[in-house]
Residue, then its C-alpha position, 0 to 999 in steps of 0.5 A: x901153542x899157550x904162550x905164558x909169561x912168569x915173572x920171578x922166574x929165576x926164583x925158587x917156587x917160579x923156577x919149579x912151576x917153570x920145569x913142569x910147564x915147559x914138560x908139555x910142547x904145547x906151552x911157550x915160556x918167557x921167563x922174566x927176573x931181575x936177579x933181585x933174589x932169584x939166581x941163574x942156576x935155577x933156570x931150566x937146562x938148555x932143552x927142551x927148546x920152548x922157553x926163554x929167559x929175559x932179564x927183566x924188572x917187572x917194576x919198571x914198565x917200560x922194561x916189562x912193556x916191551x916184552x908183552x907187547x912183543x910177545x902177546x901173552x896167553x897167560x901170566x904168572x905173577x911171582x915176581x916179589x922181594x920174599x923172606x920175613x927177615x929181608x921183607x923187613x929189613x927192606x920194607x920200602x922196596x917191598x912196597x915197590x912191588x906194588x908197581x910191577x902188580x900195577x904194572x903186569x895187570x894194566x898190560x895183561x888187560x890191554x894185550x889180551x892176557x886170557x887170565x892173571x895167576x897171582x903168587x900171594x902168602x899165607x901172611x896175608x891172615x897175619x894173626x889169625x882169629x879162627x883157624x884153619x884160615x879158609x880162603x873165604x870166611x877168615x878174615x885178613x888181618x896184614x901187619x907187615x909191609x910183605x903181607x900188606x903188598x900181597x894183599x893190595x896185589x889181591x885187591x887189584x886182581x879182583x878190582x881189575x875183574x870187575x872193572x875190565x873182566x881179566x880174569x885170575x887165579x889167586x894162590x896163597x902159599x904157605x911155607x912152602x920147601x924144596x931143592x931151590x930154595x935158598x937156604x936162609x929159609x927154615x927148613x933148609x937153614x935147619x938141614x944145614x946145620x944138622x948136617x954140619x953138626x952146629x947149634x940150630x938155633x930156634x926163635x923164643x920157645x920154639x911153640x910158634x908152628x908152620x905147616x911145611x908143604x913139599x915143593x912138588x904137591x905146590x907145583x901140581x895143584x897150581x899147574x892142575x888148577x891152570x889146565x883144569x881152568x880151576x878156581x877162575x876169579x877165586x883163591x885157592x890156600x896151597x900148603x900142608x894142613x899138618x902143622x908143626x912147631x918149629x921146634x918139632x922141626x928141628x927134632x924131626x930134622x936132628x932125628x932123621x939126620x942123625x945128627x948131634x946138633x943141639x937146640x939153642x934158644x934165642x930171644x923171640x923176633x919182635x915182628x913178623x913171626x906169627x904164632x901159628x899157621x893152618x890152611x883150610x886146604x879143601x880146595x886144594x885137596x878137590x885138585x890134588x888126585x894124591x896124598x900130600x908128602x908128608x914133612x918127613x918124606x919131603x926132608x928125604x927127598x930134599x937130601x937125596x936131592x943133593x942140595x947139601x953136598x954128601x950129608x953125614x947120614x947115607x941115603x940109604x939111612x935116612x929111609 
């Protein structure tokens, strides 16, 4: 039996990873969060049996010691952090806390025998790009902010600790990724709400700044495949969508397929942290996938059928 730790667990894109790995007996899960963050509700259902959860802060060692001591890990997902551009910002010395709970979970792993260390970096760490797609090997890195600064330290730790000790690691980056757990303080599902309820949304500056929006299921089965695959070992994978979209070009497609009759509203550009543009280089994660990524129209049906927002204006039915 594998026996895997995640940590931040109890959060959106680590709670999904976790529903999908405990689908195969042969996996043991330990699920670790402190609640920060993540929230109970996103934990499994009480079956299957081959998981556990323990309230735990990976950022103080002793808390997370006694857990992989005790339980002799196989693999590790790394997922634990403080996310979100507004709250990174507002809390940028607590950001920089996570740095410990890397240290904390890569000196561990290499002394309890840790097989390999899957780490959840960002899309942020390209900062503002200077050449697109931003590929994993040749673009460079180009952090600002204390969020993208973390995930990038937590990569250079992940690669010192390969050379120096030989733990091995996977390094995926993700790139805006939606879904049913996500919190709602986050665009796509900020935007839903408010078509749905039929208020203003609300777009930073021109709305000409673009994302490429990946469904939470194609992010879900390119990190498990490149886990059971022993895919991209020692190496990074961009995990994300390579359609991209202006955020105004997302709150049109939201309105259109709700039918709703919200009106677009411009407000002054944010002052830092929302770069002009994303677009991965997604070569690696398309050798992994075996279908067609969802595209953003798709994921918005599947995250309405999914009945995150209550009974929308719009039937189901409707919206296909």
């Amino acid at each position: 039996m594998r026996r895997i730790l995640v940590t931040g667990g109890a959060g959106f894109i680590a709670s999904s990873l976790v529903d999908k790995l405990i689908q195969d007996p042969q996996n043991y899960v330990v699920i670790v969060d402190n609640f920060l963050t993540g929230s109970p509700d996103k934990l499994p259902e009480e079956t299957p049996s081959n998981w556990k959860f323990i309230k735990c802060d990976v950022n103080n060692y002793a808390d997370i010691a006694a857990i992989m001591f005790s339980h002799h890990f196989d693999y590790v997902f790394h997922y634990a952090a403080v996310v979100g551009v507004a709250r990174t910002l507002k809390n940028p010395v607590k950001v920089l806390d996570d740095v410990e709970g890397i240290k904390n979970i890569l000196n561990l792993s290499k002394n309890t025998g840790v097989k390999r260390v899957f780490y959840a970096s960002s899309s942020e760490v390209y900062g503002e790009s200077i050449s697109y797609p931003q590929d994993e090997i040749s673009t460079p890195l180009n952090s600002r902010l204390p969020y993208a600064v973390v995930k990038n330290l937590g990569e250079a730790f992940c690669t010192s600790y390969h050379k120096e000790y030989g733990l091995e690691y996977t390094i995926f980056r993700f790139f805006n990724t939606y879904g049913p757990k996500q919190s709602t303080d986050f665009v796509v599902s900020k935007f839903l709400e408010a078509a749905l309820k039929g208020k203003d949304i609300t777009v930073n500056g021109d709305g000409s700044q673009s994302r490429t929006f990946c469904y939470i299921d194609d992010n879900i089965e390119a990190t498990t495949k490149a886990f059971y695959d022993n895919l991209y070992i020692n190496d990074v994978m961009n995990v994300g969508s390579d359609v991209e979209t202006s955020i105004l070009q997302l709150a049109e497609i939201i309105i259109k397929i709700t039918n709703s009759d919200s009106k677009i509203v411009h407000c002054p550009p944010l002052k830092e942290g929302d770069m002009r543009r994303r677009l991965p280089n997604l070569s690696r994660m398309n050798e992994v996938l075996s279908e067609p990524l969802i595209s953003l129209e798709t994921g918005i049906e599947k995250l309405l059928a999914s009945g995150k927002f209550g009974t929308p204006k719009a039937s189901i039915s409707a919206l296909k």
